[in-house]
C-alpha positions in Angstrom: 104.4 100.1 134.4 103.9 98.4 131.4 105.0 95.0 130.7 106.6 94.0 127.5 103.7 91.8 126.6 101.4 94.6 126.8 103.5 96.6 124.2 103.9 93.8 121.6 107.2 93.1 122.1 108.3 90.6 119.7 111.3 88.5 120.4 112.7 88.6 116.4 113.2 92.0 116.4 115.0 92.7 119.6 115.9 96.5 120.2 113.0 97.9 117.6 116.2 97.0 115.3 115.3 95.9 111.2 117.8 95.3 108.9 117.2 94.9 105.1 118.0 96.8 102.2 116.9 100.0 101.0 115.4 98.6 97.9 113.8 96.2 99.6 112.2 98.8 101.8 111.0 101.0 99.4 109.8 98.8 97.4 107.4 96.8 100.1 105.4 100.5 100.4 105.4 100.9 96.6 103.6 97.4 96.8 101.1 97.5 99.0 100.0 101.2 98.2 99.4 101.4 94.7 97.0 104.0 94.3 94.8 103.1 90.9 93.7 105.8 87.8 90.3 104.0 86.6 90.0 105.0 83.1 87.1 103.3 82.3 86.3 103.4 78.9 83.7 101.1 78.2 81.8 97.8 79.8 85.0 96.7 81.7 84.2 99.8 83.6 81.7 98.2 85.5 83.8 95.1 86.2 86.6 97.6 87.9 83.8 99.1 90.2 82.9 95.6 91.3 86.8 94.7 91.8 86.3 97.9 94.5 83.3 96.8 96.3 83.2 94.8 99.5 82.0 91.2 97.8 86.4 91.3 95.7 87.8 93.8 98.3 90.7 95.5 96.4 91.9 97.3 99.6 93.5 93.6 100.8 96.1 94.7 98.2 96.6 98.2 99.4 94.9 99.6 96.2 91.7 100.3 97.0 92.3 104.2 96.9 91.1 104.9 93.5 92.3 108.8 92.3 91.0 110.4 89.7 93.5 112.9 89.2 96.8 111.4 87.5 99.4 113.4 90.1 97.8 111.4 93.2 98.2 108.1 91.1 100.7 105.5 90.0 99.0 102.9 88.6 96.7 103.5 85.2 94.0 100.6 84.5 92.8 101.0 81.0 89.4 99.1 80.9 87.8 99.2 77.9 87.5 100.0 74.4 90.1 102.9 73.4 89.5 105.0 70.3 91.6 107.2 68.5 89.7 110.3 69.9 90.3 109.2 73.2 93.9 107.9 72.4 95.4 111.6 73.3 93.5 111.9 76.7 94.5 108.9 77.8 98.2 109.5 76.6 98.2 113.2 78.5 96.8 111.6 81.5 99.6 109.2 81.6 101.7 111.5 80.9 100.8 114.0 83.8 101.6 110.6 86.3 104.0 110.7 88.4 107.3 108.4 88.3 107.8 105.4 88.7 103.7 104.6 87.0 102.7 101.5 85.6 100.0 100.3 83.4 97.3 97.5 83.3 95.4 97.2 80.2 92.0 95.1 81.0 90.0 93.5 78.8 90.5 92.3 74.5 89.3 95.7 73.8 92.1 97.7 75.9 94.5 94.9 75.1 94.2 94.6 71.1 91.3 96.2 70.3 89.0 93.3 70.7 85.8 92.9 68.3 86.6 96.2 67.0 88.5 96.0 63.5 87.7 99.6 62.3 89.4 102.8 61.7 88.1 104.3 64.6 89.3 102.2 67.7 93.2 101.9 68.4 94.4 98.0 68.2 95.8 98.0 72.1 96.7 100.6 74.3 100.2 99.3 74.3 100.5 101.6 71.0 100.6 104.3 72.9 101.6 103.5 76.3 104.3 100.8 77.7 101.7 98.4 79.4 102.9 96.4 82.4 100.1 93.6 82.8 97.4 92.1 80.4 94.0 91.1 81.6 92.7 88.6 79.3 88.4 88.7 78.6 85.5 90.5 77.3 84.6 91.9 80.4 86.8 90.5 82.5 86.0 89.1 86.2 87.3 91.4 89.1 88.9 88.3 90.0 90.9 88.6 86.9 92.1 92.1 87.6 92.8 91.5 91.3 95.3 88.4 90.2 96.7 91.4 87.6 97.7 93.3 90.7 99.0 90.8 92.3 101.2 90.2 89.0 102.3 94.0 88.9 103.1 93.9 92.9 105.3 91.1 91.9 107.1 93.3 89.0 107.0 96.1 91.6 109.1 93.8 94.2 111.8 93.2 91.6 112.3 96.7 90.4 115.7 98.6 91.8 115.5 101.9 93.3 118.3 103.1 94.3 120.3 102.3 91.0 117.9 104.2 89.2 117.8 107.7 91.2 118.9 110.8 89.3 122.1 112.4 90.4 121.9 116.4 90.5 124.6 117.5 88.1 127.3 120.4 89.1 124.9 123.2 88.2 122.2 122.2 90.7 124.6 121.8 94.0 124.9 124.7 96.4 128.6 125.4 97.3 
């Protein structure tokens, strides 16, 4: 017979009972398991492979499942220098996310452009997608992108849910 110290019984939650709200809920697994789309694009690359390796341990955040397709993901982190011949890709990929998605833009280059006054590189990602969280530096540290997840898990936590569900109109419900 077991014990109740043997099955982890904890005294706050008496009768496996919590109570909290549905938002609340829903949005503490949406935090901790953001699944990241690397679109590395240019020398910040490197500096979101390090964020992934053991020494800056991303997976403490729930985030260290990095997809590279865009339906298994719902967080994009544009690191590096976008051009306009990469603008579309990068637009269709976010596009092919699924809902709710977010966006970090890392770096000067991904953020306005950076060095790169020319015809050929687009002056911020935020042109062309709605970015959520700036990481400031040319490359940035993985430090630096891990405190921009933490940011976005804090934007996450806020967000409401149930508010924002679609209702099926009258043609889509059975009679």
């Amino acid at each position: 017979m077991h014990t109740q110290t043997e099955v982890g019984y904890n005294s706050k939650v008496e009768g496996d009972v919590v109570i909290t709200r549905l938002d609340a809920a829903i949005n503490w697994f949406r935090v901790h398991s953001l699944w990241p789309m690397p679109m590395g694009l240019a020398c910040c690359a490197i500096e979101l492979m390090g964020t992934g390796a053991s020494r800056f341990d991303i997976a403490r955040f729930g985030a260290e499942v990095m997809r590279f397709s865009p339906r298994q993901s719902d967080v994009m982190i544009v690191a590096g220098t976008v051009t306009y011949k990469m603008a579309l890709v990068v637009k269709r990929i976010y596009e092919q996310m699924a809902e709710p998605k977010w966006v970090i833009a890392m770096g000067a280059c991904a953020s306005t452009g950076g060095m790169y006054r020319s015809y050929a590189v687009l002056q911020g990602v935020d042109r062309i997608l709605p970015v959520d969280v700036y990481v400031a530096g040319c490359p940035p540290r993985p430090e630096a992108l891990l405190d921009a997840l933490i940011r976005l898990q804090q934007q996450v936590r806020r967000e409401p849910v149930i508010s924002t569900l679609k209702r099926p109109g009258p043609a889509l419900v059975k009679a």
